[in-house]
MARGU-764987 format. One record per residue (C-alpha): residue number from 1; residue in three letters; x, y, z. Coordinates in nm, 3 decimals, m for minus. Each point is the difference from the previous one (the first is absolute). Example, Ala and Ser with C-alpha at 12.3 -4.5 7.8 and 13.67 -1.06 7.14 Angstrom:
2
{site 1,"ala",{1.230,m0.450,0.780}},
{site 2,"ser",{0.137,0.344,m0.066}},
END
This chain:
293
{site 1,"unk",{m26.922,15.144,m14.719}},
{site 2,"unk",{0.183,m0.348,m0.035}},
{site 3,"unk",{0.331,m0.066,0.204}},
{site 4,"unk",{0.220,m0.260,m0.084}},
{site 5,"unk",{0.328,m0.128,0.181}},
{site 6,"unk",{0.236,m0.140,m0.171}},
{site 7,"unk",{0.260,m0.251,0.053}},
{site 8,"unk",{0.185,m0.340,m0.100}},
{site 9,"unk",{0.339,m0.230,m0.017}},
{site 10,"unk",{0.288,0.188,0.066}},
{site 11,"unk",{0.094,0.159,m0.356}},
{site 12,"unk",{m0.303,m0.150,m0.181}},
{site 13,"unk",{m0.065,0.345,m0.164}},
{site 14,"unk",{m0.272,0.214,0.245}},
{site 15,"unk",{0.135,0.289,m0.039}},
{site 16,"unk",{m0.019,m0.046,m0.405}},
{site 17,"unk",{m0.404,m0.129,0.055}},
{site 18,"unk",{m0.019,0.302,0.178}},
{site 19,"unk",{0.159,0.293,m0.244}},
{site 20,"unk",{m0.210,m0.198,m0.326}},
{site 21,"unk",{m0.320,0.097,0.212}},
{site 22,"unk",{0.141,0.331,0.097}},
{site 23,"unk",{0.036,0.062,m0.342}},
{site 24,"unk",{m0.347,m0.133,m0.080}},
{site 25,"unk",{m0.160,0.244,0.243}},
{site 26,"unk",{0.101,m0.128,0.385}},
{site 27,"unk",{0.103,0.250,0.245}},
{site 28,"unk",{0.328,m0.184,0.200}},
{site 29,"unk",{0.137,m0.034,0.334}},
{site 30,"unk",{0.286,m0.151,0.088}},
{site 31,"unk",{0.074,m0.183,0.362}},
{site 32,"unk",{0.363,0.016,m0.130}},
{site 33,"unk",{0.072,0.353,m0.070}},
{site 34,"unk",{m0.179,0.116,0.339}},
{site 35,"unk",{0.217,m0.286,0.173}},
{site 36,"unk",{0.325,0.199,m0.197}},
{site 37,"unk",{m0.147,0.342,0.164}},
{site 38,"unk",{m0.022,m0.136,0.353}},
{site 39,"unk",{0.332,m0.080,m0.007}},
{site 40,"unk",{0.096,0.380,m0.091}},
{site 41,"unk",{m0.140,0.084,0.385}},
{site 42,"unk",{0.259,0.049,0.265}},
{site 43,"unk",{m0.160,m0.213,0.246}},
{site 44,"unk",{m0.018,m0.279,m0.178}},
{site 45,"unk",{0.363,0.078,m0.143}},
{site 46,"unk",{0.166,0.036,0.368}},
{site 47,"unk",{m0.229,m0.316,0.121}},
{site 48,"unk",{0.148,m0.197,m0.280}},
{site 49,"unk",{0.344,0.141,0.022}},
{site 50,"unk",{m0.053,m0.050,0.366}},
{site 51,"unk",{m0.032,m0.397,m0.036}},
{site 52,"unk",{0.206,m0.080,m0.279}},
{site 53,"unk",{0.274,0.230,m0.032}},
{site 54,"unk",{0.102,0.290,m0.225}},
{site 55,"unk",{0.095,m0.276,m0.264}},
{site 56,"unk",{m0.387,0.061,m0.074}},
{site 57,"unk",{m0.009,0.370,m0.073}},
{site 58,"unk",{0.199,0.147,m0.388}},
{site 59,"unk",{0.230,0.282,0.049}},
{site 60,"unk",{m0.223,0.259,m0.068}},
{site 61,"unk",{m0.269,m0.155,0.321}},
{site 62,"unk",{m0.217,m0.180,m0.186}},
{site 63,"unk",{m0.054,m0.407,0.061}},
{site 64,"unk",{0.131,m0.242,m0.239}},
{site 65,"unk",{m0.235,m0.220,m0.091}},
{site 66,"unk",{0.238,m0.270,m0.156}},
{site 67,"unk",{0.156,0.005,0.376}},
{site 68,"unk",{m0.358,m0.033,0.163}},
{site 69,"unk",{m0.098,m0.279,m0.239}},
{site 70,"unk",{0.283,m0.179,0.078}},
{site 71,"unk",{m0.092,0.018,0.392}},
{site 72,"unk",{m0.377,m0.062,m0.038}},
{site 73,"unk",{m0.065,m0.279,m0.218}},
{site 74,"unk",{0.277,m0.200,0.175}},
{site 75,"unk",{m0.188,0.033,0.401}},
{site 76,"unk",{m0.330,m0.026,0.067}},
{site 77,"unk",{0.041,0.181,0.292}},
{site 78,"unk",{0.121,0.296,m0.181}},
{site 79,"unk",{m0.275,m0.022,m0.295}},
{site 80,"unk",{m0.218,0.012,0.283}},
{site 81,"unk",{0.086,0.311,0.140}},
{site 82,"unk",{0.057,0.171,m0.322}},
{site 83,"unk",{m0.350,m0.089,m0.113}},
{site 84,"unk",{m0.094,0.149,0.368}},
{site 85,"unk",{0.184,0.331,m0.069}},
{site 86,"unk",{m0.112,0.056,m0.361}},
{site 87,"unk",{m0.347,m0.174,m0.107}},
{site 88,"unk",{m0.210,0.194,0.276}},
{site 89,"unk",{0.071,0.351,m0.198}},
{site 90,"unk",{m0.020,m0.168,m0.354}},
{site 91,"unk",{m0.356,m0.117,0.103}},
{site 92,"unk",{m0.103,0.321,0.154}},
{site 93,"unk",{0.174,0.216,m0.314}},
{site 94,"unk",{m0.191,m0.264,m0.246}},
{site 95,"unk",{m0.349,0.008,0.203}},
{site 96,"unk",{0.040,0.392,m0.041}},
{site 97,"unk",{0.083,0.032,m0.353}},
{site 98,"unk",{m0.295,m0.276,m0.103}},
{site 99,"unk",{m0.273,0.241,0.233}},
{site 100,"unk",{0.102,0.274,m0.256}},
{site 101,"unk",{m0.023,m0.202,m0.323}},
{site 102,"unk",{m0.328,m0.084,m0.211}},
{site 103,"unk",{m0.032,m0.217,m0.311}},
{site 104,"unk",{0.243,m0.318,m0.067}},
{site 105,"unk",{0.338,m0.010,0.299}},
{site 106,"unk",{0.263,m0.256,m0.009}},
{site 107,"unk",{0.193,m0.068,0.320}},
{site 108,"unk",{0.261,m0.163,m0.048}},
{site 109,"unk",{0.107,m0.209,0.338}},
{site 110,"unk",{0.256,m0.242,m0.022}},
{site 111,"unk",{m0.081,m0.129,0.347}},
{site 112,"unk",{m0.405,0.004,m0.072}},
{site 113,"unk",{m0.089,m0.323,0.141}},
{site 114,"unk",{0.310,0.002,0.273}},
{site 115,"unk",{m0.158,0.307,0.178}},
{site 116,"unk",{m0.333,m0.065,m0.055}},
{site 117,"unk",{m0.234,0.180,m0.258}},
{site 118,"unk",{m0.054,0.323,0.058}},
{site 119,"unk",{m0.374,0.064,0.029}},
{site 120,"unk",{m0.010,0.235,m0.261}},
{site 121,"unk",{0.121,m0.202,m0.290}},
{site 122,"unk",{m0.330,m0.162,m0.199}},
{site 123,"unk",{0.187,m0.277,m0.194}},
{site 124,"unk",{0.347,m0.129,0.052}},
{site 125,"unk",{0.170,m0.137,m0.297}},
{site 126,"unk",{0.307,m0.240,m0.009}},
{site 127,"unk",{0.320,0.034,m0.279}},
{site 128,"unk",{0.173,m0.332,m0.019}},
{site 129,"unk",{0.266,m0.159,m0.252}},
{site 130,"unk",{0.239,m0.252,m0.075}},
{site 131,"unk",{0.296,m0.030,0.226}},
{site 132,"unk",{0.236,m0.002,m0.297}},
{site 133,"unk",{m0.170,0.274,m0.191}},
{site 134,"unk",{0.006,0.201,0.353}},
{site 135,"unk",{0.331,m0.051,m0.026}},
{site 136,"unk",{0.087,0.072,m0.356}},
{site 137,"unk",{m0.175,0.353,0.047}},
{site 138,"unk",{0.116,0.120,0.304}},
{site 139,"unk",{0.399,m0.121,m0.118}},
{site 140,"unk",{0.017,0.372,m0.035}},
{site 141,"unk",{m0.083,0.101,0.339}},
{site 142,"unk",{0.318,m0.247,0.105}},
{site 143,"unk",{m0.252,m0.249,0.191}},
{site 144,"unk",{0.070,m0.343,m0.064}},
{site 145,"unk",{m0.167,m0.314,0.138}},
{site 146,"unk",{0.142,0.000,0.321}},
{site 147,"unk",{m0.117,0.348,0.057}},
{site 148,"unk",{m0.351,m0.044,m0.110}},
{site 149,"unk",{m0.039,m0.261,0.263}},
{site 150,"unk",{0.132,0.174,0.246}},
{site 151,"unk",{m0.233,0.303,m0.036}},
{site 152,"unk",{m0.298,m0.218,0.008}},
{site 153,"unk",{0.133,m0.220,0.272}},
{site 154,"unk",{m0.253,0.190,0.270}},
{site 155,"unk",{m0.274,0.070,m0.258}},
{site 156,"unk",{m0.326,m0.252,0.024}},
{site 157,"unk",{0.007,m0.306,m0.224}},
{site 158,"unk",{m0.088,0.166,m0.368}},
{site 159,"unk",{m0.244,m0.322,m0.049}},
{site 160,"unk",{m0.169,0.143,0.289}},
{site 161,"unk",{m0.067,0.388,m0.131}},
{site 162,"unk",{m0.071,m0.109,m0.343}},
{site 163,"unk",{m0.312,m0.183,0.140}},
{site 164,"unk",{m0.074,0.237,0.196}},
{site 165,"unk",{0.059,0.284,m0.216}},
{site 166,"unk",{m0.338,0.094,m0.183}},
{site 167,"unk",{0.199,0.021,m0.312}},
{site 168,"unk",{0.324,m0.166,m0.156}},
{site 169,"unk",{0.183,0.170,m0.302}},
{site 170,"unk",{0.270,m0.247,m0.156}},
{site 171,"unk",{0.250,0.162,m0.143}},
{site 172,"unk",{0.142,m0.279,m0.143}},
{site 173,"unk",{0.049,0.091,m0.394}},
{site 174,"unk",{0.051,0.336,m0.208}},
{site 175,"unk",{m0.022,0.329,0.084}},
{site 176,"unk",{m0.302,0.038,m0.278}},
{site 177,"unk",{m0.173,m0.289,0.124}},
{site 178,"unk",{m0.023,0.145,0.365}},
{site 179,"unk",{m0.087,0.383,m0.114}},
{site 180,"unk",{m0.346,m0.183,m0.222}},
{site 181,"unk",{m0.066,m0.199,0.326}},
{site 182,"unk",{0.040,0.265,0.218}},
{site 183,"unk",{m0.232,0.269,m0.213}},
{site 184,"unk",{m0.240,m0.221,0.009}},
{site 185,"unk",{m0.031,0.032,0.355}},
{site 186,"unk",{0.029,0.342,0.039}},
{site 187,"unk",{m0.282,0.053,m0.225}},
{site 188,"unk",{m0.199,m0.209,0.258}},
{site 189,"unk",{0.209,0.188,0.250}},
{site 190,"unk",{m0.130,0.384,m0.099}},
{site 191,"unk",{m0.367,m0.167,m0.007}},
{site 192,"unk",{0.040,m0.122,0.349}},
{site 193,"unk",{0.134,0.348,0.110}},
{site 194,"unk",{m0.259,0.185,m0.126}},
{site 195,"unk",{m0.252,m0.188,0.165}},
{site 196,"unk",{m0.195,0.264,0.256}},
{site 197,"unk",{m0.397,0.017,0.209}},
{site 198,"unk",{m0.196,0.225,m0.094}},
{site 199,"unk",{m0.244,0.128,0.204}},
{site 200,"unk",{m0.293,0.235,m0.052}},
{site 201,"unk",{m0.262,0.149,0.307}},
{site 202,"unk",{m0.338,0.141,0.011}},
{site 203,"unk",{m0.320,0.032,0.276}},
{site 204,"unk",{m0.191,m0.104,m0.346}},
{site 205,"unk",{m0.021,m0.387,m0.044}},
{site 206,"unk",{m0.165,m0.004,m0.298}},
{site 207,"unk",{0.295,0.260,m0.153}},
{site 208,"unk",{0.232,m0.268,0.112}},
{site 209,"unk",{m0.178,m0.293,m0.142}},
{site 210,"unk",{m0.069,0.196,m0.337}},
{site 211,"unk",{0.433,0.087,m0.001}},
{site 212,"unk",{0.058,m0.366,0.079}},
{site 213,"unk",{m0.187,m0.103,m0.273}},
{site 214,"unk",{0.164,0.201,m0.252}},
{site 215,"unk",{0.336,m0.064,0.121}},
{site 216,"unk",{m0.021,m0.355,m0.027}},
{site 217,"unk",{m0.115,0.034,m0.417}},
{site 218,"unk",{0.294,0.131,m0.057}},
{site 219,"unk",{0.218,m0.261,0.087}},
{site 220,"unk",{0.236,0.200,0.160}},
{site 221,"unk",{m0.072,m0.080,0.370}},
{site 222,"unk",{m0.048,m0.332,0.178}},
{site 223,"unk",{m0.161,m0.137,0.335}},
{site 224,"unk",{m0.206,0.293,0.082}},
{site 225,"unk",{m0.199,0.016,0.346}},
{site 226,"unk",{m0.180,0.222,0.096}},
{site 227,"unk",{0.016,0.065,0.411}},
{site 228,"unk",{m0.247,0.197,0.186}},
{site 229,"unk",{0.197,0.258,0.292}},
{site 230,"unk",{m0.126,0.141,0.313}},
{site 231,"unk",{0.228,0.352,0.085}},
{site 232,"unk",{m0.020,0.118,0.310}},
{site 233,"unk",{0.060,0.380,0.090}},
{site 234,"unk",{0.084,0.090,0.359}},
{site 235,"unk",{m0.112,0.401,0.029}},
{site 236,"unk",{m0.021,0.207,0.313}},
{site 237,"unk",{m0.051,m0.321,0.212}},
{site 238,"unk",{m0.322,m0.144,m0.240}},
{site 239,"unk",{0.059,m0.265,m0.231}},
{site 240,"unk",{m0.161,m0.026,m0.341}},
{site 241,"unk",{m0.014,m0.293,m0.262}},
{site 242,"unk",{0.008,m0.013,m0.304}},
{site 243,"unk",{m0.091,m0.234,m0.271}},
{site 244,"unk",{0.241,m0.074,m0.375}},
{site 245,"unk",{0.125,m0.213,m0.206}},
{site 246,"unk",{0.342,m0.118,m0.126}},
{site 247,"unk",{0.070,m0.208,m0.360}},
{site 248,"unk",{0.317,m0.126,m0.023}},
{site 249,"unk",{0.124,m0.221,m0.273}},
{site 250,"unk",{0.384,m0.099,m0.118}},
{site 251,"unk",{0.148,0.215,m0.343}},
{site 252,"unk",{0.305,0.103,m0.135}},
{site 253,"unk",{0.125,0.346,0.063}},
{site 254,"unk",{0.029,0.069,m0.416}},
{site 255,"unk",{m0.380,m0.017,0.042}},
{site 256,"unk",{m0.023,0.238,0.249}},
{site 257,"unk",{m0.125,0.288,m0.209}},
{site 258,"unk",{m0.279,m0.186,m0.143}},
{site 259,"unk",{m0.089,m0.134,0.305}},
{site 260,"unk",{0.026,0.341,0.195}},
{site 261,"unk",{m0.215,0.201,m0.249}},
{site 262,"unk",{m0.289,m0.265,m0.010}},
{site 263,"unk",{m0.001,0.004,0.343}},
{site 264,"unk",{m0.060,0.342,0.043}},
{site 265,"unk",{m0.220,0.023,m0.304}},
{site 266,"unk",{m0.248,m0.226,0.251}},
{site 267,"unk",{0.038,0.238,0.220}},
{site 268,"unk",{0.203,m0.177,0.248}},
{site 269,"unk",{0.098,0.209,0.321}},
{site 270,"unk",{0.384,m0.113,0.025}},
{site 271,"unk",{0.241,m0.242,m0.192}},
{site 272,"unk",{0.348,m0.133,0.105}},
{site 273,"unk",{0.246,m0.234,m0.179}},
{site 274,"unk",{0.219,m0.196,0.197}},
{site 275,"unk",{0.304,m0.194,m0.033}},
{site 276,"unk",{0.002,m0.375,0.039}},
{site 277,"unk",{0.250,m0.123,0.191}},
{site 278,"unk",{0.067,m0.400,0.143}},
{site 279,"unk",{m0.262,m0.184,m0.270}},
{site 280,"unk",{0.090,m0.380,m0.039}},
{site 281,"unk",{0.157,m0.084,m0.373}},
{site 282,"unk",{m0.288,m0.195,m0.020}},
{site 283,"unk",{m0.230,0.296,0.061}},
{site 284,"unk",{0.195,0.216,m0.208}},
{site 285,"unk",{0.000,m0.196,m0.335}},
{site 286,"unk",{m0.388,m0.073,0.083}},
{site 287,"unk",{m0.075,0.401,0.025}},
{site 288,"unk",{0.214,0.054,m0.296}},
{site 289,"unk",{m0.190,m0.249,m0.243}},
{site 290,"unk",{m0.330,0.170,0.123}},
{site 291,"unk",{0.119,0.363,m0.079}},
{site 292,"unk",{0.161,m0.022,m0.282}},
{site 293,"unk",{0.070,m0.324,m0.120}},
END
C-alpha cells in the first residue's frame, strides 16, 4: 500500500493532480468534502450559528460557506477555532477510510504541513504554480489576487513545504504536459504500492534454505533472511519449546501466486503476505529496481 497527501499554493491545481491519478488508477480522499460533511452536523451548525450569528446558516439550515470564508480568513482567532471544530473529525474520518483501503490512496489535505502529517501518509507531495497563472485559472471561481492572499495568509511559507515536501509537481504549463509528467509517476506509483514481505515458516532449515534459494533465481524477491524462531506453548501449567524457522524477503503482491505455490511446493508449513506500509522513497525506488526493474 502507498499513501500519499496531497497539497500546494492556494489554486495551484491539487485537486486536478489528484483526479489525473484517480483516473490512472488512485483511490481518492478528500480533506475538503469531509470538511463540507462536518458542517452538515447540528452541533457544529448551532456552535457556529452560536458565535457568529444566523447570517452564517442558508434558509434551508445549512452554513454558507461564502459567509464563513469571509469571517475566517479575515481573524486568526476565528481560523483558529474553526480549524479546532472541524480538522479533528476530517483526520479521524480520513485515518478511517485509509485503514480500509489497499493499493495506491491520494489524500488530498490542503492544510498537510499546517496540521502536521498524518502518520499514515508515506510520501507527501507539493502542487505549486505561478501566481498569475493561479490566477488566470481560478478567474472562474471569482478569486482574484486579493483573495488568494488572503486564504493563504495563515498557511506556512509555500518555500517552506515545497522543501519539505518529498515531492514537488509544477504545474506551470499545459494540461498535456502535466498528464505525461504525472503518468510517469504513477507508473512508479502502482510499483511502490504493490510492494509487500513475504514470509514463509518451517521446523525444517534445510526446506527453508532450499525455498530461499529458489526464490531468489527467479528474480522476483529481494533481501531474503532467513531467521531461526523459538515458540513457546504454555499447556496445563508445563511449558514446551519449540524450534523453526522464518524466511522473509520483500516482493510485489502481482507475484504472489508464484511465490505462494513454490513455497508450498518446498513444503513450507505456513506463508503470509503483508502489506508495506511507512518505507522511505529512498527505500521504495531501491526495492522497486531490485524486483522488477
Amino acid at each position: 500500500m502507498l499513501v500519499l497527501g496531497v497539497t500546494g499554493d492556494v489554486g495551484a491545481g491539487k485537486s486536478t493532480v489528484s483526479q489525473i491519478w484517480k483516473s490512472l488508477g488512485a483511490t481518492i480522499i478528500d480533506a475538503d468534502a469531509l470538511a463540507h460533511e462536518a458542517w452538515k452536523d447540528t452541533t457544529v451548525l448551532r456552535r457556529a450559528s452560536e458565535r457568529w450569528g444566523t447570517q452564517v446558516l442558508l434558509g434551508n439550515g445549512h452554513i454558507n460557506p461564502s459567509v464563513v470564508a469571509s469571517i475566517v480568513f479575515s481573524d486568526m482567532t476565528e481560523y483558529e477555532w474553526v480549524c479546532d471544530m472541524i480538522h479533528p473529525f476530517v483526520r479521524i474520518e480520513m485515518e478511517r477510510k485509509v485503514a480500509s483501503l489497499q493499493g495506491w490512496v491520494i489524500a488530498e489535505i490542503p492544510l498537510l504541513f499546517e496540521n502536521r502529517i498524518p502518520w499514515w501518509v508515506d510520501l507527501s507531495v507539493y502542487v505549486t504554480a505561478p501566481l498569475d497563472l493561479r490566477l488566470a485559472r481560478n478567474e472562474v471561481r471569482g478569486w482574484n489576487k486579493e483573495e488568494i492572499e488572503r486564504r493563504e495568509r495563515f498557511l506556512r511559507n509555500a518555500e517552506e513545504k515545497r522543501a519539505e515536501a518529498d515531492l514537488v509537481i509544477r504545474n506551470d504549463s499545459s494540461i498535456d504536459t502535466l498528464e505525461q509528467s504525472l503518468s510517469r509517476y504513477a507508473a512508479l506509483f502502482k510499483k511502490m504500492a504493490a510492494l509487500c514481505e513475504i514470509r514463509g515458516y518451517s521446523s525444517d532449515e534445510l526446506v527453508i534454505r532450499k525455498a530461499a534459494i529458489r526464490l531468489g533465481a527467479s528474480g522476483q524477491v529481494t533481501r531474503i533472511e532467513i531467521v531461526p524462531l523459538t515458540n513457546a506453548l504454555v499447556r496445563g501449567g508445563s511449558l514446551s519449546m519449540n524450534k523453526r524457522y522464518m524466511m522473509r524477503a520483500y516482493s510485489c503482491e502481482f507475484y504472489w501466486a508464484f511465490v505462494e505455490r513454490t513455497l508450498t511446493e518446498e513444503g513450507l508449513e505456513e506463508t503470509e503476505l503483508i502489506s508495506i506500509r511507512r518505507l522511505s522513497r529512498s527505500l521504495r525506488n531501491e526495492l522497486v529496481e531490485e524486483i522488477i526493474g
